[in-house]
C-alpha positions in Angstrom: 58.4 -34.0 -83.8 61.6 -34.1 -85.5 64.4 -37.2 -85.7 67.5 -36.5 -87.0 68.4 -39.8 -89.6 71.9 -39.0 -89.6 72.3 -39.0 -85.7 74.6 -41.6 -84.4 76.4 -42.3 -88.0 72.7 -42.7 -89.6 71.4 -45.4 -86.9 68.9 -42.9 -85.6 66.8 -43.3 -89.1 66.1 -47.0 -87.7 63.6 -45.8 -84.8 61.4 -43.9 -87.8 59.1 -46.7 -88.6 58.6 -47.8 -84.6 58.0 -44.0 -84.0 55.5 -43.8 -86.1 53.7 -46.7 -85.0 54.2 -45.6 -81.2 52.9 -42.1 -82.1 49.4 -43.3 -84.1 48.6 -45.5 -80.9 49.6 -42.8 -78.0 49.6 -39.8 -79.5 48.2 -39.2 -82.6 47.6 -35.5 -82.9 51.6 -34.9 -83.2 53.2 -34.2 -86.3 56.1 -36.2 -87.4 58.7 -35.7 -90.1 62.4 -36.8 -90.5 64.9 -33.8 -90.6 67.0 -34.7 -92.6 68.8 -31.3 -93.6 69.0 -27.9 -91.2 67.1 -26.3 -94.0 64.1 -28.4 -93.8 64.2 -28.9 -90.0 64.1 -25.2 -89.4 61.5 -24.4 -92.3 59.3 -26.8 -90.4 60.1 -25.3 -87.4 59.0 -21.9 -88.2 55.2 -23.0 -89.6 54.5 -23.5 -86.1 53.4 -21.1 -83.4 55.6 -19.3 -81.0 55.5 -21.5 -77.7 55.0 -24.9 -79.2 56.6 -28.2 -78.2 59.2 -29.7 -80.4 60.4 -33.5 -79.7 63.6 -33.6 -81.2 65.2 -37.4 -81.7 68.9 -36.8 -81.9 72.0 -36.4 -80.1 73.4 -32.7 -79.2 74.2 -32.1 -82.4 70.4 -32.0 -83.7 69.8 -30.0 -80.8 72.5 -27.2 -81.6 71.7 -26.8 -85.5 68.0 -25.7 -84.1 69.2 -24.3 -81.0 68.8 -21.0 -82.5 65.0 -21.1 -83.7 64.1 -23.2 -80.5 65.2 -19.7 -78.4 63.8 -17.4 -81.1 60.2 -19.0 -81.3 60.3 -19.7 -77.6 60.0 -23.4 -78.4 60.0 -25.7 -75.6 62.4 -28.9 -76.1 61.6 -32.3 -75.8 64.3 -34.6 -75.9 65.0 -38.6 -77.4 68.9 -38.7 -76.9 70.0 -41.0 -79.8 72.8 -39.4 -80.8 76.9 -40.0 -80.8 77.0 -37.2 -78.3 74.1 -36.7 -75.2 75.7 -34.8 -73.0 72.5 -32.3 -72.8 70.2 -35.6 -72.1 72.9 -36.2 -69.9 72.4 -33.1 -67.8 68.5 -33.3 -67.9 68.6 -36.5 -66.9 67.5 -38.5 -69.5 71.0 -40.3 -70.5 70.1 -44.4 -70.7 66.1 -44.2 -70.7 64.7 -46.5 -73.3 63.5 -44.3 -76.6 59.9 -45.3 -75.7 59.8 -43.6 -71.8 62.0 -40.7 -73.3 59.2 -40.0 -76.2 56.6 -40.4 -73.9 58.0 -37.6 -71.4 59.6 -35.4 -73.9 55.6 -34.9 -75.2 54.1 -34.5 -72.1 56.5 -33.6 -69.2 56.6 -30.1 -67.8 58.8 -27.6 -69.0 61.5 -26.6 -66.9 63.9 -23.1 -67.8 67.8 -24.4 -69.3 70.5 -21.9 -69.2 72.4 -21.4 -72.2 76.1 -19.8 -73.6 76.1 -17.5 -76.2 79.7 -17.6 -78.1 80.4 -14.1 -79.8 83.3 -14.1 -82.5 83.5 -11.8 -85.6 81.3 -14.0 -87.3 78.5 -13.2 -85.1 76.8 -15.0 -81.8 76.1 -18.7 -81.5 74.1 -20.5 -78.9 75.0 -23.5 -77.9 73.4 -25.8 -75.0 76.4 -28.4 -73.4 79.3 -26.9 -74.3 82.4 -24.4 -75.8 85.5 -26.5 -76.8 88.5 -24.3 -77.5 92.0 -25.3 -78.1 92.9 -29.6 -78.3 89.6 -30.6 -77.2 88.2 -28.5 -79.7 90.6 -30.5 -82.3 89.0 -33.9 -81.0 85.6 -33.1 -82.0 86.8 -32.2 -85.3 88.6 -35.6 -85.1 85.9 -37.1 -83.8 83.2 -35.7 -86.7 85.3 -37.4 -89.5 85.8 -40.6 -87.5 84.8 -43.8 -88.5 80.6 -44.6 -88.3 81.1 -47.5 -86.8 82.4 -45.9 -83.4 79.7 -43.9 -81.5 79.4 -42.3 -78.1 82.5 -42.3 -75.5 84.5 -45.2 -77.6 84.4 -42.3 -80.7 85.6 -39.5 -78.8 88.7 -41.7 -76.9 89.7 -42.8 -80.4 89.8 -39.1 -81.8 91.6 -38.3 -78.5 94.5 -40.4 -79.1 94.6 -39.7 -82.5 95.1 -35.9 -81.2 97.5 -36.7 -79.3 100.1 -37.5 -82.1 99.5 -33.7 -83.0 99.2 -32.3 -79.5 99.9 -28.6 -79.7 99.8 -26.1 -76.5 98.7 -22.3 -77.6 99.7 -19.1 -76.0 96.1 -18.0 -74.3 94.9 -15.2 -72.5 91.8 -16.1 -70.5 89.7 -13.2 -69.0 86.9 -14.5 -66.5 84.6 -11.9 -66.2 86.8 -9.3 -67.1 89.8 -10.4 -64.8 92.6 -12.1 -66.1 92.7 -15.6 -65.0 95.8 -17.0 -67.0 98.9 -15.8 -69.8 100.2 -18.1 -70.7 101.1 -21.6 -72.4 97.3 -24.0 -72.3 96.0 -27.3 -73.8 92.6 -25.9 -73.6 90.3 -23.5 -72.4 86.8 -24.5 -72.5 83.3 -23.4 -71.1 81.2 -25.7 -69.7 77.0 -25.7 -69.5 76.8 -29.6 -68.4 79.1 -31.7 -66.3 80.2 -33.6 -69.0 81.1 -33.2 -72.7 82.5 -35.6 -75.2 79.8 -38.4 -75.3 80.0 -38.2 -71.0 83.4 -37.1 -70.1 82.6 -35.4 -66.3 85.0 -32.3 -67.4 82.8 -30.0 -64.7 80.9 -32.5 -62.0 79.7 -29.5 -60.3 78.4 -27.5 -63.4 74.3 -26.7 -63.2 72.3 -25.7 -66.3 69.9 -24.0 -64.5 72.4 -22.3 -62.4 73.1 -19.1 -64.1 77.0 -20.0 -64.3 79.3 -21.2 -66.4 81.8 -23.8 -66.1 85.3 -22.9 -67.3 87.8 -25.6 -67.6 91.4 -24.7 -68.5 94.3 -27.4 -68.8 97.4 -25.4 -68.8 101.2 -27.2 -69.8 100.4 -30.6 -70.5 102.9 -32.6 -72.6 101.7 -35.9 -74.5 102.7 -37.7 -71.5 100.7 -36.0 -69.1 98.0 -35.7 -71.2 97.7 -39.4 -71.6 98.3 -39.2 -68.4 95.6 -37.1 -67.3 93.1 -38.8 -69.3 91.8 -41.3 -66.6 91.3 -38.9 -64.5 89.0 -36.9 -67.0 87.4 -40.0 -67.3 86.7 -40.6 -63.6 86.2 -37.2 -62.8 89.4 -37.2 -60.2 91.1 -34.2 -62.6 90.4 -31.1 -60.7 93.0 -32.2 -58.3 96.2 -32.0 -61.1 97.9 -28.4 -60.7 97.7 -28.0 -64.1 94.0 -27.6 -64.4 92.0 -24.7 -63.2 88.1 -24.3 -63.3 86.1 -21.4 -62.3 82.3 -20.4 -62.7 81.7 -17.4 -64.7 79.1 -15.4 -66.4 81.5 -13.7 -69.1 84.7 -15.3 -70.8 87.0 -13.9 -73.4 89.7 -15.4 -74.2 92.5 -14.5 -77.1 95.0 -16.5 -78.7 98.3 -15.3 -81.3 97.3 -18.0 -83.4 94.1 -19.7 -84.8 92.6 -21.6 -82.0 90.2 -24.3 -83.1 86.7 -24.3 -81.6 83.8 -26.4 -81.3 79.7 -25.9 -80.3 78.0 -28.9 -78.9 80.8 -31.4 -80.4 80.4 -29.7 -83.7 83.5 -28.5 -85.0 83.6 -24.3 -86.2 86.0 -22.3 -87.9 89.2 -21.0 -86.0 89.7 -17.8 -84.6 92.2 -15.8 -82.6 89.5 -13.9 -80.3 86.0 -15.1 -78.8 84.0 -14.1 -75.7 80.8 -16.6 -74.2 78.1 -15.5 -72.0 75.5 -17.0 -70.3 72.1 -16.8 -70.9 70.0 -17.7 -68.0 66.9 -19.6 -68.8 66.8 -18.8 -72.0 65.8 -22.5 -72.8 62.5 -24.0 -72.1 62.8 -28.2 -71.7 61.7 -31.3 -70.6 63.6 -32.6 -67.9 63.5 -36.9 -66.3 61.0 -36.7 -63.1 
């Protein structure tokens, strides 16, 4: 069992001591530790065998920087959403359970099989478990990442929004879904979806599945400042699917390529830039604990 201290600004580190306490009286054959860098985290993962069950307390943001080791070693994920971001928990059900019921099923709920997205750029491939961010929404999580500590969850990611929106830039993209072209042209942002919601519970794609073998794309085409203010209620309530401008589409392969650098972001965690990237979707590939 690993908790993140730095999840949710550093607030996370406060659940340490109860943890403990909860885990000598319920459960005292689990190993705890804080991970408190990537390094550590995954050394620790690696000492343990192939198949084991890894509680992780943190937001989506813990769960991506191991995302990687969980698939390799055929981990299986428990989950204790305290993060800024819990889309995933979200998704598996698990958003707003008390720490205590969500520790208690993450050690000893069934497993259940979580499709995943593999981003591909010339830097190599990436897994990630909610979502692909590429173009303005990508520039919010960066936004969002250097934000203030104080602000957490939905309130963090609104604040970086508007913030974006001083700078709102539209990029040229072309946006193949499985191998078709699906738009040239002028586009906010063309993002891939895993969950129904991204950004601390923004219900981008309501009808998206994780264990569907699909996934979500989500493409805002020429939206101004205005209409991208705009449009933000509806993002919020879930109502934007009906604007012209927007186009979704379930996929198994996406490329999309840009004449400048587009920024991207895994998970809410910001990456470099590119001009090119494909995702893909990798059915099951993720073993977790799911609410009843």
């Amino acid at each position: 069992m690993l908790l993140n201290p730095r999840a949710a600004g550093g607030r996370a580190l406060r659940l340490a001591d109860p943890v403990r306490q909860w885990l000598a009286l319920r459960a005292p054959e689990a190993v705890f530790a804080l991970a408190d860098d990537v390094g550590r985290a995954r050394a620790l993962l690696q000492v343990h065998p192939e198949g084991s069950r890894v509680v992780l307390v943190g937001g989506d943001g813990t769960v991506h920087r191991l995302l990687p080791d969980l698939v390799a070693r055929s981990l299986l994920l428990g989950l204790v959403p305290v993060g800024s971001g819990n889309d995933l928990a979200g998704a598996l059900g698990l958003r707003g359970l008390a720490w205590g019921g969500a520790l208690a099923r993450a050690l000893h709920g069934p497993a259940s099989l979580c499709d995943l997205g593999e981003l591909s750029t010339d830097g190599g491939a990436l897994p990630f478990a909610s979502s692909l961010a590429a173009g303005f929404d990508a520039a919010i999580a960066r936004r969002a990442a250097e934000g203030p500590q104080w602000l957490r969850g939905l309130p963090r990611y609104l604040w970086a929004t508007l913030g974006e929106l001083a700078a709102l830039r539209r990029r040229h993209l072309r946006v193949f879904v499985d191998d078709a072209l699906a738009h040239d042209g002028d586009a906010l942002f063309a993002s891939c979806l895993n969950t129904p919601s991204y950004g601390a519970g923004m219900p981008a794609a309501p009808g998206a599945r994780i264990d569907d073998g699909r996934l979500d794309l989500l493409l805002a085409g020429r939206f101004g400042r205005a209409g991208a203010l705009l449009m933000l209620p509806r993002l919020l309530a879930g109502t934007h699917l009906g604007n012209p401008e927007v186009r979704a589409a379930r996929l198994t392969r996406l490329r999309v390529e840009c004449d400048v650098e587009l920024p991207l972001a895994a998970d809410g965690e910001p990456l470099a830039s590119v001009r090119e990237f494909s995702v893909r979707v990798l059915p099951g590939a993720l073993r977790v604990v799911r609410a009843a």
